[in-house]
N, C-alpha and C positions, 0 to 999 in steps of 0.2 A: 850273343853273336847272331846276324841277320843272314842267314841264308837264302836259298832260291825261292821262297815262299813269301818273300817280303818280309814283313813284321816278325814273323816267327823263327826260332830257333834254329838249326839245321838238323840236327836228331829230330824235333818234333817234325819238322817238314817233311822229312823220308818216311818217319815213322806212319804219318796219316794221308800224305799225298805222293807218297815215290820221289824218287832223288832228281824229278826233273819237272814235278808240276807245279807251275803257278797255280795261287790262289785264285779263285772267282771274285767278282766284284764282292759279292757279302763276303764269302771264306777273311778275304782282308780286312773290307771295312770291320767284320766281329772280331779279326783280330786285334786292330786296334783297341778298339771298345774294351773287347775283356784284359785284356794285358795291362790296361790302365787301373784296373781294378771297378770298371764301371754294373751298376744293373742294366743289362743289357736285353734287349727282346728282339729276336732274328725270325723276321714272318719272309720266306719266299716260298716256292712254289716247290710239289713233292719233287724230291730226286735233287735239288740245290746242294745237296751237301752241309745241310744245316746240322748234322751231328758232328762232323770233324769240325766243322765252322767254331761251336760252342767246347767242346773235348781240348781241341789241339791248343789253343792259347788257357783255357782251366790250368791242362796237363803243366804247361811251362811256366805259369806265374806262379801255379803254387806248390808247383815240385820241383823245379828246374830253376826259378829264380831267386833262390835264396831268400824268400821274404821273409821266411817262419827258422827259428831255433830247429822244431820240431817239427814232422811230418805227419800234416793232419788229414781229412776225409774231404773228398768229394762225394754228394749225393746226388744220384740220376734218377728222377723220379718219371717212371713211365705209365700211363693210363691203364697196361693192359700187362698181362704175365706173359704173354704170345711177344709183344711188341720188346719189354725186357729182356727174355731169352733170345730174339733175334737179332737183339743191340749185342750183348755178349758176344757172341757169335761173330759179329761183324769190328770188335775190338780186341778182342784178346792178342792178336796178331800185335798191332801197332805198339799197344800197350806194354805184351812183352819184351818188343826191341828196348823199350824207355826202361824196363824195370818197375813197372806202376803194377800195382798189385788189385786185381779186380776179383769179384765176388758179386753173386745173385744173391735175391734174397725175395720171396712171394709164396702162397701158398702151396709152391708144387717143389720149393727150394729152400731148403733148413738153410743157415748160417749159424753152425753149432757156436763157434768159439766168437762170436760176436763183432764185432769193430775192430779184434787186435791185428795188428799187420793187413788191415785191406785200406787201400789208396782209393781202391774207389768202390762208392756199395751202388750197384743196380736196381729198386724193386719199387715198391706200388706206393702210394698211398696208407693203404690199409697194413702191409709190410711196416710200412717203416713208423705204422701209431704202433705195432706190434712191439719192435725192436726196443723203442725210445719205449713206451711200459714198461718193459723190462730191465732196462738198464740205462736212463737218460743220461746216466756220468758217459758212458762211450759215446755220446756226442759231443764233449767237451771240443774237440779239436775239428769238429767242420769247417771248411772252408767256404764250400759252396754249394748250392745247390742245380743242378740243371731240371728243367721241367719241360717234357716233352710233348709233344701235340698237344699244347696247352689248354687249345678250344676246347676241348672235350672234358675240359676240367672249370669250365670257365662257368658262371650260374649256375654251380649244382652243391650237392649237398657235399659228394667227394672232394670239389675242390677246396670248398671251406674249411673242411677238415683238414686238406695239407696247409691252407695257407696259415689256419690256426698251430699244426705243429711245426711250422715254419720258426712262428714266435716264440716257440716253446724251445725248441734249439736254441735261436737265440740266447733267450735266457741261460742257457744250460752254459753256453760259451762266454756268453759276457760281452760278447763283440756283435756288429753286425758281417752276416753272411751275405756272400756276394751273390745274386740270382742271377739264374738265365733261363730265360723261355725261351721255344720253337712255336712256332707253328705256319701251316700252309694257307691257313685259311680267316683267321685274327683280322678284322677289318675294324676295329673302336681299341687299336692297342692299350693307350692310355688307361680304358675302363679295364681292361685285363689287370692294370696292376694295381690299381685302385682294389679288385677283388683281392689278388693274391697278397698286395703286402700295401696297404692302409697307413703304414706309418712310415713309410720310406720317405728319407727327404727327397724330393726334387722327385724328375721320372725317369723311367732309363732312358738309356742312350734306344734310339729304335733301328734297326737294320731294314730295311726292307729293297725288295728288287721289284723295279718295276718290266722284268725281261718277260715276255710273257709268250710261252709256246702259242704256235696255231695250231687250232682246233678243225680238224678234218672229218668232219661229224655228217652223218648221213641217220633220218628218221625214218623209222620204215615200219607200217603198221601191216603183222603177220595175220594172214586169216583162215592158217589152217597150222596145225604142226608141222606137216609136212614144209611148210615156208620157214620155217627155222633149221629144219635139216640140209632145206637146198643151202640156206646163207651160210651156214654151217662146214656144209658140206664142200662150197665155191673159197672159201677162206682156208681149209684144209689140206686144197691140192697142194697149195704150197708145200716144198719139202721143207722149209724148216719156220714153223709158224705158233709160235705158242701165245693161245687168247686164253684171257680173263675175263668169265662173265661173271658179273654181279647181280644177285637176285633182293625182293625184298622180303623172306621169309625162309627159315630154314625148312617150313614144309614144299618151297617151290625150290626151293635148292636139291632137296630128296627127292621130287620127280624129275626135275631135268636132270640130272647125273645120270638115271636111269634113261632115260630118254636118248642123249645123247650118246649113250652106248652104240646107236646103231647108227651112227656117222661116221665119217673116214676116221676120226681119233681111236674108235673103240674101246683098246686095253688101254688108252692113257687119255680115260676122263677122268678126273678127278673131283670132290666135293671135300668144300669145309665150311662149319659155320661150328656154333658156341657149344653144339649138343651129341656133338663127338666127341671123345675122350681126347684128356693132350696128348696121349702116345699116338691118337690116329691121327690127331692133325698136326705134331711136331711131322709125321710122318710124308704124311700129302704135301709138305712145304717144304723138304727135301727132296722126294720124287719131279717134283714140279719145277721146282727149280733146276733141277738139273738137266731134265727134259729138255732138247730143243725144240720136241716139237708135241703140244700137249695143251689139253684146254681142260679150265679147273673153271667149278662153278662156285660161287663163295657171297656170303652175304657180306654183311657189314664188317665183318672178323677179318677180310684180307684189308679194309681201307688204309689202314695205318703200313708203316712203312717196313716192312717185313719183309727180309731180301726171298723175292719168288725168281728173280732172276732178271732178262728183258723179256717185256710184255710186246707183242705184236698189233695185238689187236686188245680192246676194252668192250666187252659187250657190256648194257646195260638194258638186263630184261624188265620193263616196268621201269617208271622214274621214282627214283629213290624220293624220300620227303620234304629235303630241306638242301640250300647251296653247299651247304659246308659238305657234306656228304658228295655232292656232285663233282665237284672240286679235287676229292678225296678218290673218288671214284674214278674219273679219266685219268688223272693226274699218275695212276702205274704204268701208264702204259709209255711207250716208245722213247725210251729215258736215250736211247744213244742218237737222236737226234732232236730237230726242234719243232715237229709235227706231231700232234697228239691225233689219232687216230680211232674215232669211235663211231661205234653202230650202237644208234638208240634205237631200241626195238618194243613192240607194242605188240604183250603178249594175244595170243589168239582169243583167248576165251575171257580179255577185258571187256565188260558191259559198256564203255565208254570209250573208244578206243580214238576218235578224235582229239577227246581233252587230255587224255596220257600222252597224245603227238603233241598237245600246243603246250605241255609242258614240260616236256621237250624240249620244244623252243624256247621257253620261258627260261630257261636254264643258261640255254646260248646266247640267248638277249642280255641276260646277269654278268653273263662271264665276260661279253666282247663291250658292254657297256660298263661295266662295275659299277653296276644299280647293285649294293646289295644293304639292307636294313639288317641291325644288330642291334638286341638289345642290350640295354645301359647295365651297368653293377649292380646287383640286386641286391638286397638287405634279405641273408638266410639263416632262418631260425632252427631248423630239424639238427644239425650237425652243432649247434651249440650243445644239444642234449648228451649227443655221443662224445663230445668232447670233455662234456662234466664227468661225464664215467669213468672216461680216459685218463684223465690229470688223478681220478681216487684210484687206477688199478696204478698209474705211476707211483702212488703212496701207499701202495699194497692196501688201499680200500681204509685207511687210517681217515679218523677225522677230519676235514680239511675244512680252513678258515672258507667264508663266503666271500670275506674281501679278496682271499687268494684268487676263486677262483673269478672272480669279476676285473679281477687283471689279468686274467690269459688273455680275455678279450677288449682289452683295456682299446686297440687303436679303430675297435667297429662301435659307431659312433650309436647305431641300432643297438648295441646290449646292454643296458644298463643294469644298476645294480638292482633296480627292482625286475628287471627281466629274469635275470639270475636267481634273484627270490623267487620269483614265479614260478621258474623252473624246477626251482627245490623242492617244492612244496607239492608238485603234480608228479615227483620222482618218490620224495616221499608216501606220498595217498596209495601210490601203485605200487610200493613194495619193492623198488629198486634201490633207493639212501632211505636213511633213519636218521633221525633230528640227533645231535648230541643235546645229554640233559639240562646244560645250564649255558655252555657256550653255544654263540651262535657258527654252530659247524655244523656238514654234514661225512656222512660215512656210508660205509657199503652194507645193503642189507642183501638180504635172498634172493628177489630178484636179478639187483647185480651178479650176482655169484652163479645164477644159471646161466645169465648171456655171458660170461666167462667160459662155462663149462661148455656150451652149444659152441665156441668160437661166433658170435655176433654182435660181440663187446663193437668191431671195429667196421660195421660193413653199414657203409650208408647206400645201398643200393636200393632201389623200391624193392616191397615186400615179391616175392614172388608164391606160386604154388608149389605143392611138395612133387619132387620128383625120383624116378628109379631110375633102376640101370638097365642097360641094357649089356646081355654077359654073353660071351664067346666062349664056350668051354671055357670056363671058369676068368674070363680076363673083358675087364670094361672096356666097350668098344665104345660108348656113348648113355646117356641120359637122356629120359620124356618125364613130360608131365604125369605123373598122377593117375591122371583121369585117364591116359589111354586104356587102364589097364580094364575099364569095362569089356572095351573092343578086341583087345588082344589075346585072344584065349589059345588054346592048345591047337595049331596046325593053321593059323592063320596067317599069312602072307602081309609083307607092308614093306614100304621102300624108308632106305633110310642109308645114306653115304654113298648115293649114286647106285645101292645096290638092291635087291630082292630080298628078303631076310623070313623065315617060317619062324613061327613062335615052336618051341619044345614045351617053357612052362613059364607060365606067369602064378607070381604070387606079391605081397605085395611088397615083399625085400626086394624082389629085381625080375627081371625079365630074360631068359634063356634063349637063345635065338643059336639059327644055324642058317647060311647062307642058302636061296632057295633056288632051284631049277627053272620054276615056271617064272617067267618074265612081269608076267601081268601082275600087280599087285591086288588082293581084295580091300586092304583098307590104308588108308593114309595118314600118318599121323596127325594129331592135333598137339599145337603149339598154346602154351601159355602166352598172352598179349591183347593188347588192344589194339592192335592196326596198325596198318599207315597213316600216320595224320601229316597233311601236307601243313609244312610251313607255311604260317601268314603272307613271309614277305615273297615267299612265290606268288601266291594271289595278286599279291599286289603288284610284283611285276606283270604282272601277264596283262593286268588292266593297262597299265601304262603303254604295256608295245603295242598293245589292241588302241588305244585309243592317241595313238601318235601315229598312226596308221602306216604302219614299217613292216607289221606282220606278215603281209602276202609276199614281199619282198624276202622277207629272211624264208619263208614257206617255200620259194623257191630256188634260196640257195641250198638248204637242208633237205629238206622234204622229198620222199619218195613215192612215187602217185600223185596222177593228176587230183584225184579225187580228194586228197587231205589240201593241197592248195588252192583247189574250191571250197572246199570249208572256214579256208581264211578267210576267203578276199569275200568270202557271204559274211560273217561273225563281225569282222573289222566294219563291214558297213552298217551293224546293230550299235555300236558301242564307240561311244563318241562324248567328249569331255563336258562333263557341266550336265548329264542326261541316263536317267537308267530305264532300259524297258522293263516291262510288266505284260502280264498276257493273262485275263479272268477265261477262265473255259466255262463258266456257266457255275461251279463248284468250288472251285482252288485257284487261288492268286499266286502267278509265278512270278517272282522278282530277281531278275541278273543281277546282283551285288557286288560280286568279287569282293568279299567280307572276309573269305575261309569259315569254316566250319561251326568255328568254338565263337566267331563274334558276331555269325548266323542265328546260333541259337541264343546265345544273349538276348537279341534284338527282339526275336519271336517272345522270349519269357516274359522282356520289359513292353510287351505290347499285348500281355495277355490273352495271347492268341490260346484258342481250346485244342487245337489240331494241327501241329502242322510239322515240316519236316525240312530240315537244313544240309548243304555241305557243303564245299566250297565255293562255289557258284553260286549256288540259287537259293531263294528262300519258296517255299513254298505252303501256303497258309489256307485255311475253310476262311479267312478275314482280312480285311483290308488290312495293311501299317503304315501309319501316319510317319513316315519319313522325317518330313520338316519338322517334328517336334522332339525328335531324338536329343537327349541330354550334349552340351556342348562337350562337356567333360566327360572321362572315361569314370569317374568315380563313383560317379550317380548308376553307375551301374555295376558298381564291385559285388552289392547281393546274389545279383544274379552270374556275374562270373566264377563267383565261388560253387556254385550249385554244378556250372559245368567245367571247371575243375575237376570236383568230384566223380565225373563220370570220365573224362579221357586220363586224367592221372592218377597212376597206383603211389600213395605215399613209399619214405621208408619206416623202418620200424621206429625208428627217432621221431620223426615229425608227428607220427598217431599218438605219440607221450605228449607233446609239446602241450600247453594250456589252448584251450579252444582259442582265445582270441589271438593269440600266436598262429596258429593253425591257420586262420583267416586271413590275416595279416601276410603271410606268408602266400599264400593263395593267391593274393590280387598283387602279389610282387610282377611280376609277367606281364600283365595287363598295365600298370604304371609306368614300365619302366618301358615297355617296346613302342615304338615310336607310331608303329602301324594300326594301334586301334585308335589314338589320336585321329590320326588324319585321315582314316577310311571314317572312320561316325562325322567328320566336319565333310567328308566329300557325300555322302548321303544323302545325309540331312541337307544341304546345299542344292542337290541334282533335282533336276526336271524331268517326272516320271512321264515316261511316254508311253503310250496304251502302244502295241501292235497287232496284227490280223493276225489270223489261225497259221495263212499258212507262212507265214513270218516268223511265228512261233515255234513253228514243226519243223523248219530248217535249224534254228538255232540250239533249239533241245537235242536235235540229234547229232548236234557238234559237241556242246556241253553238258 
């Protein structure tokens, strides 16, 4: 029966949109889609309603519509244990009017009695390799799967892995499973499913909306604290105003919370990022939410879709690295109408605080043009390793054929069976499987049995550093690195959840802390990481608006200060198509590239420069580089891609197992597959260096 919702049911219509709302364009179009029984992928924009979209037509074709004898499982697979528990959260209501039986499951969430009586399981990736180990017959009756902010799973090692246990259900059911992906930011759909399911006939049906909020963005380069307190401070008179700022580290998140204490918000600043305990940040995401009037500073951890409430305002201190992120980042704010409203801010004590504004802009350029560059399906080899682990803890570690496991991976066309041999054999050397003595099988040795016992059987994350706790009379408020604990001795001071905090005692189980008096803090933590590294295809946009000569233009519908719109309309008359400048000061040759960083230093390696120094922008070298003779192809230069690999990317513990030529292999995956080192080394190589005067030079440098 068709109801007020269109397509769908009348209980599911009440149940997920109230007894009176029409569906949105997508909400309908996916429900046709999935009701049909189609693979379905729903890309629109944050706040669309893209989880009732994909839930409410699931719910009724395979509970509601009599398909099945028996009543089997829906799986929601979501990137993060934050973003899981806030989907629970936001369903259990609807769910219980229908009578659909919901359950969590992640590492902060048992599911003692397994699969019996739950309609629908909630949990991660790594969850549900857990689950399926333990008992792959309870997947017998899956129906479907939904996959949540999918980008984030897209080219990486986690996602390989669900898409690998994707198959493995499969097999367990006998049938194929219905898929559905979200995502807000998915711009090469097709390659999405290419990654996630390889053997799918035909592609899915695609949802996408093309409605697009406007962006009401103001850039504004601060040059003192004190300029973030007024802005701050002028957005707060407001009586009911609750902003979102997003930082890009959680040690600039720990001082601005502090910071911001002494603006009109005071008792309701709030701070979250990865290295707070979940009970403080379950906590800050209830407070906040409920707050109408309240400003939380949050790194990456709030981007995903986590009900904070309505957002007022989007601050964004420093430009995050990459669109997707950007996207993710405005995209919370002002859901009850169709204005998104953001202040890009250019923190005070940036060393370059022109090129933070013009990428900025680069972002607005992205978004109101949809310039944006993705890379193709990558061929990934670390997550085959932990998946051979996986399929022997599913067989309690018993022997298992090679053929078997060279048909988990049977539909990636990258694995073969000597890949699988390869693999055995470097699993083998290391003390993880042992050869059986006459059949060609392998089985679990020692190795294996301690990444069981550590729990690291299942986590394809990069390796990280060992880290402590940090204790509240006896109760975890959060986790550091390691290494702080040279710095944190007995009566020292240091900011940490927007607050002040005195060490009691460090040792090297945990850290003892008691909230502190004195405001100032003596020391700041240090974060495990390697940086910000700004995405390629920002580079590359930003060359494009610069050299379509648009920039001064948008410099002035954005832009705050005269002075950053004089830096366009100077920069935009350097940089012009088919031509790059150069500038020798007597010592060091500086070259404007707009290469980005990793295919900066490439170029320096392949040019056997002794000296020199790269980063998004500029190359600068003690020696000439022959340009014009740059390799056509990206390949000619995979040696030296791999070397800076090595240095911006931390593997995971799978991938350091992998065989070296695997290893490398995997390496220049990135470099092949993204479109942007193609055509930046043919626009090089192609361009007409133009020398320019000193003080040509000294303008430009102190833009970029």
């Amino acid at each position: 029966m068709t109801g007020q919702c269109g397509s769908l049911n009348t209980a599911v219509c009440r149940a997920f949109f109230g007894q009176f709302k029409d569906l949105n364009t997508v909400q309908e179009r996916a429900a046709q889609s999935i009701l049909s029984g189609l693979d379905t992928l729903i890309t629109s924009a944050t706040a669309s309603g893209k989880t009732a979209a994909a839930l409410a037509p699931l719910i009724e074709r395979h509970f509601l519509g009599q398909l099945y004898e028996k009543r089997g499982n829906i799986l929601y697979i979501a990137p993060t244990k934050a973003l899981a528990n806030d989907l629970l959260h936001r369903v259990e209501g609807p769910l219980d009017q229908l009578r659909i039986r919901v359950a969590i499951r992640h590492g902060d969430a048992s599911l003692p009695s397994g699969l019996d009586g739950v309609d629908l399981l909630i949990t991660t990736p790594e969850s549900l390799d857990v689950l399926f180990g333990s008992n792959p017959k309870a997947f017998r009756e899956a129906r479907a799967v939904v996959v949540d902010e999918a980008h984030l799973l897209y080219n990486t090692q986690r996602g390989f892995q669900l898409a690998t246990l994707l198959r493995r259900i499969e097999t367990i059911t006998g049938s194929r499973i219905q898929l559905v992906a979200l995502s807000a930011t998915m711009k090469q759909p097709k390659e999405l499913w290419r990654f996630l399911r390889p053997d799918a006939s035909g592609e899915p049906h695609i949802i996408s909306s093309k409605d697009r909020r406007e962006i009401e963005a103001v850039i504004r380069i601060l040059r003192t604290e004190d300029d973030l307190l007024e802005v701050i401070n002028t957005v707060g008179k407001l009586s009911h105003c609750k902003v979102l700022v997003f930082v890009n580290s959680r040690r600039v998140a720990d001082r601005l919370g502090d910071v911001l204490g002494q603006s009109v918000f005071r008792d309701a600043v709030h701070v979250h990022h990865s290295s707070l305990s979940r009970e403080l940040r379950a906590r800050t995401e209830r407070e906040f939410a409920r707050n109408p009037r309240a400003i939380c500073v949050a790194t990456s951890t709030l981007e995903l879709g986590i009900d904070i409430g309505d957002i007022d305002l989007v601050i964004l201190f420093g430009a995050p690295a990459g669109w997707e992120s950007f996207l993710q980042r405005i995209g919370r704010g002002n859901r009850r109408n169709d204005r998104l409203k953001v202040a890009c801010l250019v923190p005070s004590d940036d060393s370059v605080p022109h090129r933070t504004a013009l990428l900025f802009l680069t972002f607005l350029y992205m978004v109101n043009n949809e310039e944006f560059l993705q890379t193709a399906c990558m061929d990934i080899y670390g997550a085959v390793v932990q998946q051979m682990l996986s399929v022997l803890r599913e067989r309690k570690g018993a022997f298992t054929r090679l053929a078997d496991l060279t048909d988990t991976f049977g539909p990636w066309t990258h694995i073969t069976r000597q890949t699988i041999d390869a693999v055995a054999d470097e699993l083998i050397a290391k003390g993880f499987c042992q050869r059986h003595g006459f059949l060609n099988r392998i089985g679990a040795d020692d190795g294996f049995h301690r990444l069981e016992d550590m729990r690291l059987l299942w986590s394809n994350y990069p390796l990280r550093s060992r880290e402590v706790s940090l204790r509240q009379r006896g109760r975890e408020i959060g986790v550091v690195p390691a290494s702080n604990l040279v710095r944190l001795k007995r009566g020292t001071s240091f900011r940490f959840a927007g607050g002040t905090w005195e060490v009691k005692k460090a040792t090297p189980g945990g850290i003892d802390v008691e909230p502190c008096r004195e405001k100032v803090a003596a020391v700041e933590l240090q974060y495990a990481g390697l940086g910000l590294i700004t995405e390629e295809s920002i580079v590359a946009a930003c060359y494009e608006m610069l050299s379509s000569g648009i920039v001064t233009a948008m410099a002035r519908k954005y832009g705050s200060g005269d002075e950053f719109i004089r830096s366009c309309e100077i920069l935009q008359g350097f940089v012009r198509p088919g031509e790059m400048i150069y500038f020798f000061d007597g010592e060091r040759y500086h070259y404007l590239t707009f290469a980005g960083a990793l295919l900066n230093e490439v170029i320096c390696q392949w040019a056997e420069c002794r000296s020199f120094d790269a980063d998004d922008f500029w190359i600068r070298s003690d020696e000439p580089i022959r340009f014009s003779r740059l390799p056509s192809e990206i390949k000619e230069l995979f040696p030296f891609a791999k070397k800076v690999n090595e240095k911006y990317y931390a593997p995971s513990l799978f991938q350091s197992i992998l065989p070296k030529d695997m290893q490398n292999a995997e390496a220049i995956e990135r470099w092949e597959k993204s479109p942007f080192f193609g055509q930046t080394l043919e626009r090089l190589s192609s361009s007409e260096l133009i020398e320019i005067r000193q003080e040509g030079f000294a303008l430009v440098s102190r833009i970029v």
